[in-house]
VOBA-1610 file (N, C-alpha, C; in pm, whole numbers, padded with zeros to 5 digits, always signed):
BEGIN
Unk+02073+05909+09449Unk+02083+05888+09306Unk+02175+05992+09241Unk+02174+06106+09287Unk+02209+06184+09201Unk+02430+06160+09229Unk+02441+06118+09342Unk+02565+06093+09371Unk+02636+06014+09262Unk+02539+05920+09160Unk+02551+05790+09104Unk+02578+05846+08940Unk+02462+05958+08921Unk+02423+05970+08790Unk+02532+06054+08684Unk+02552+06003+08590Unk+02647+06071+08552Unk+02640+06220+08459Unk+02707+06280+08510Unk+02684+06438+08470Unk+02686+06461+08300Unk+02618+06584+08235Unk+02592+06580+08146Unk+02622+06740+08112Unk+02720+06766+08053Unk+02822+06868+08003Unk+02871+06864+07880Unk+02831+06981+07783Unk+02796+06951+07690Unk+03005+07006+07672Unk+03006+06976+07517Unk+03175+07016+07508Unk+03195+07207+07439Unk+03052+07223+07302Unk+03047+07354+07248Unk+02887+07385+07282Unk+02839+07533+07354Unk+02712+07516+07331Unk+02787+07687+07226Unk+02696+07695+07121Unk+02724+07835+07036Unk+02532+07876+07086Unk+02558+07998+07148Unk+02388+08110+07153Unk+02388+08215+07047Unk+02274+08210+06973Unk+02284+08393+06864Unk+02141+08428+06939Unk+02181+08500+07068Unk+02067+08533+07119Unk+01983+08625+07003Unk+01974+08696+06894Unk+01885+08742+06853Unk+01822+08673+06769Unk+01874+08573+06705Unk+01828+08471+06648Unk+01777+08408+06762Unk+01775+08372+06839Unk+01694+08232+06951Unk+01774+08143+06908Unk+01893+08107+06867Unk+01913+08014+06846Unk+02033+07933+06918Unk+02012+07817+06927Unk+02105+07727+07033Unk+02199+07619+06939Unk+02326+07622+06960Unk+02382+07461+06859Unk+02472+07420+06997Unk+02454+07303+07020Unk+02508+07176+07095Unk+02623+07114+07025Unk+02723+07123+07033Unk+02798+07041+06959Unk+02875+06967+07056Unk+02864+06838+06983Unk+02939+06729+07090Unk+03063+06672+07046Unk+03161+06689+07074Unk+03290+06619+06982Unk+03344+06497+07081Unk+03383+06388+06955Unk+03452+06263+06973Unk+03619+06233+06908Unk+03701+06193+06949Unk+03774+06202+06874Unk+03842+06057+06881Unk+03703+05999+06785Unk+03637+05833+06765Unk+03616+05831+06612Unk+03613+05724+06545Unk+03534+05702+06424Unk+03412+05731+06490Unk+03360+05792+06363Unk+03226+05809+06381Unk+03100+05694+06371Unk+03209+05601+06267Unk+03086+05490+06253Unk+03173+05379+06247Unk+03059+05262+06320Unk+03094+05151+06336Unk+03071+05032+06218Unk+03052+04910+06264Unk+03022+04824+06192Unk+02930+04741+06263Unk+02837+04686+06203Unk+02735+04634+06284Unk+02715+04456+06187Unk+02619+04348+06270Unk+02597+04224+06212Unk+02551+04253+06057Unk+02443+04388+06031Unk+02382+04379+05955Unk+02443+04490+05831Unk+02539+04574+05882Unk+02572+04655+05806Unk+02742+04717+05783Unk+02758+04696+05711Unk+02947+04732+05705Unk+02966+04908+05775Unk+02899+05014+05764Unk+02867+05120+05828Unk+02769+05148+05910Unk+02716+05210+06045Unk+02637+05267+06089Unk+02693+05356+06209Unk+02593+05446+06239Unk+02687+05520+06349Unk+02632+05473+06479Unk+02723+05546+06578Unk+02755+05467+06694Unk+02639+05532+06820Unk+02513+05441+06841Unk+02387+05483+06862Unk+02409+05577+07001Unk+02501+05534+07065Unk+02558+05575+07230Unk+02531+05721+07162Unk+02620+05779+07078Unk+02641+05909+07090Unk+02480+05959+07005Unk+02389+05904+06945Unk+02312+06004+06928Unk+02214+05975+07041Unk+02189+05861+07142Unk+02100+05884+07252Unk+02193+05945+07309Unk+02281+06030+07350Unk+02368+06121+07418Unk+02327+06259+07387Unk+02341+06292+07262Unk+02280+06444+07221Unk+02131+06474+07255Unk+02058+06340+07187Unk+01859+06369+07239Unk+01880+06353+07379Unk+01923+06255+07442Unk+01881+06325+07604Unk+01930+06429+07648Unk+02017+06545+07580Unk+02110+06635+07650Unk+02026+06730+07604Unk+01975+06790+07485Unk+01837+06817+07425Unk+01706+06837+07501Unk+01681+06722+07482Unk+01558+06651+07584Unk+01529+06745+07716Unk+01635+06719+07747Unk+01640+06713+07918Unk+01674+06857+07942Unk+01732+06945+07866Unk+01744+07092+07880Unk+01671+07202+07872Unk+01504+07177+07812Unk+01439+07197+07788Unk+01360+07287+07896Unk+01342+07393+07897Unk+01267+07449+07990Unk+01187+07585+07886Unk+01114+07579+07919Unk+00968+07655+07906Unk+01024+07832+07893Unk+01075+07896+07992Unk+01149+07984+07978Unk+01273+08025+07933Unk+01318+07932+07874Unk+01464+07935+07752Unk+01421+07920+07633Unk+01299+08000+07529Unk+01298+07991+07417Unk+01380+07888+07307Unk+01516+07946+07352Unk+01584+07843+07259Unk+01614+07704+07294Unk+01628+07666+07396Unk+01629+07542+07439Unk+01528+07449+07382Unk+01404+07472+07371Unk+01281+07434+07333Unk+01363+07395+07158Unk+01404+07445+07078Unk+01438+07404+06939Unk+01571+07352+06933Unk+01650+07355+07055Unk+01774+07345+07054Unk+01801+07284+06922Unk+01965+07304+06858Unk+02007+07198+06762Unk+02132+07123+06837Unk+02145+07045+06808Unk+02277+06919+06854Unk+02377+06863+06699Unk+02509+06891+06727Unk+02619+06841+06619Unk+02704+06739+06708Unk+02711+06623+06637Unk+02791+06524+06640Unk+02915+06559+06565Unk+03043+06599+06618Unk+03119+06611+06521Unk+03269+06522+06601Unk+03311+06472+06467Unk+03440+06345+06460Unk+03522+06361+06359Unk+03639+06344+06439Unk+03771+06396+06328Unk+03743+06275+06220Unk+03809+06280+06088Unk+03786+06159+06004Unk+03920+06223+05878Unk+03973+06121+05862Unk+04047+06120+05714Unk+03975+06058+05607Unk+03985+06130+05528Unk+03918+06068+05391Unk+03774+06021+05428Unk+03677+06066+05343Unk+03546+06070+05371Unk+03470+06139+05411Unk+03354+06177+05373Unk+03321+06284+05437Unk+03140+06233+05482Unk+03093+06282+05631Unk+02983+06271+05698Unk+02927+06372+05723Unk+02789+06393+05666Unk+02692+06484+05683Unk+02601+06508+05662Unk+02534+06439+05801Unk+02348+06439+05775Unk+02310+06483+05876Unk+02185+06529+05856Unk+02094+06596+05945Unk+01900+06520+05923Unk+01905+06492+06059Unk+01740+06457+06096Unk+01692+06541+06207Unk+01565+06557+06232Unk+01472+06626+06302Unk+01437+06487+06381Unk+01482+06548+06525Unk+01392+06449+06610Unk+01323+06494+06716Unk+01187+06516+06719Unk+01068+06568+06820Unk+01141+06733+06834Unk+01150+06782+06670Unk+01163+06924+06664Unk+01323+06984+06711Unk+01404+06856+06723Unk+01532+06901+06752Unk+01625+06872+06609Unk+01664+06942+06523Unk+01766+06908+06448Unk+01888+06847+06510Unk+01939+06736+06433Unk+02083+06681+06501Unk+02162+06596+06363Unk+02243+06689+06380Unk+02335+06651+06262Unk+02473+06576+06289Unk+02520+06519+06208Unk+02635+06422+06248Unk+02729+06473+06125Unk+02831+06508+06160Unk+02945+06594+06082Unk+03071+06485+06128Unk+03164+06515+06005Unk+03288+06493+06039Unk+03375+06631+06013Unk+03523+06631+06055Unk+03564+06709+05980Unk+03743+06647+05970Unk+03824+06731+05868Unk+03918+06675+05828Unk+04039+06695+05925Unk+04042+06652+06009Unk+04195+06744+06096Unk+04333+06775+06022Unk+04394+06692+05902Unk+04504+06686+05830Unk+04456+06814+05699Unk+04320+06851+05713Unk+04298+06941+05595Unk+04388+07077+05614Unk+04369+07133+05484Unk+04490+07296+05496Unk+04436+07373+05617Unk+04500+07440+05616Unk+04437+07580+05768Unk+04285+07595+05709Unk+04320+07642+05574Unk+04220+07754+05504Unk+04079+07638+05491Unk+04085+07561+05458Unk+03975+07449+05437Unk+03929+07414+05569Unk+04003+07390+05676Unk+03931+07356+05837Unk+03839+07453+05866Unk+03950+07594+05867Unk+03889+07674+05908Unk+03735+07708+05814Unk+03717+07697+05687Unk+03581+07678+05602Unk+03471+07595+05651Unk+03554+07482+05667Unk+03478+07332+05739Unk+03396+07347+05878Unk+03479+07473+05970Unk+03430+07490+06088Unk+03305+07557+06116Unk+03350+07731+05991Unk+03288+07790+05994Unk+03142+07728+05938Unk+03094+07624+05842Unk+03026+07606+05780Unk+02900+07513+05888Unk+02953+07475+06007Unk+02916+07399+06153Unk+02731+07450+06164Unk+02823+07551+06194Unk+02682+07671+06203Unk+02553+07720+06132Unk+02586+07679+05963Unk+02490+07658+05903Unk+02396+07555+05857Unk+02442+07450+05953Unk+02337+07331+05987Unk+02175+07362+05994Unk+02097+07253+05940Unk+01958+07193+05979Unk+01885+07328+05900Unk+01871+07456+05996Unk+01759+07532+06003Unk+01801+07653+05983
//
């Protein structure tokens, strides 16, 4: 099985070991949201069962922070802006966009601001 299964590598993990704290960030460089029968927007479910099982599954008893981990969805986007955050079974996971065509000075704001997600 394991020859089969496909590996799970995250793209940013950020640690503030004195904080305990863990952020997952997963980047796409996809719309973030689709279109569905029932709705002209929704996002694209693949990638948030992608972050909870990467979450999920990292979880060990002796990694303090793993246990709260947080997870960011983040997707380049023009015009518009995405940013929400839910708690799922104690994991914050937020879905961000950010602007790639924005000034230096504004990305770089946009980036820095990553980090002050959820909690």
């Amino acid at each position: 099985m394991t020859a089969i299964l496909p590996g799970m590598q995250t793209d940013i993990e950020l640690n503030h070991a004195s904080k305990g704290r863990r952020i997952v960030i997963d980047t796409k460089f996809t719309r973030i949201l689709t279109s569905s029968n029932f709705r002209k927007e929704v996002l694209k479910s693949g990638y948030l069962y992608q972050m909870y099982s990467y979450l999920r599954t990292q979880e060990q008893r002796s990694d303090p922070p793993s246990i709260m981990a947080e997870g960011i969805l983040l997707h380049p986007q023009a015009g518009g802006v995405v940013s929400e955050t839910m708690v799922v079974q104690g994991h914050p996971i937020s879905v961000r966009t950010i602007d790639l065509a924005a000034e230096a000075v504004d990305f770089e704001k946009a980036l820095s601001r990553l980090s002050d997600m959820a909690s």
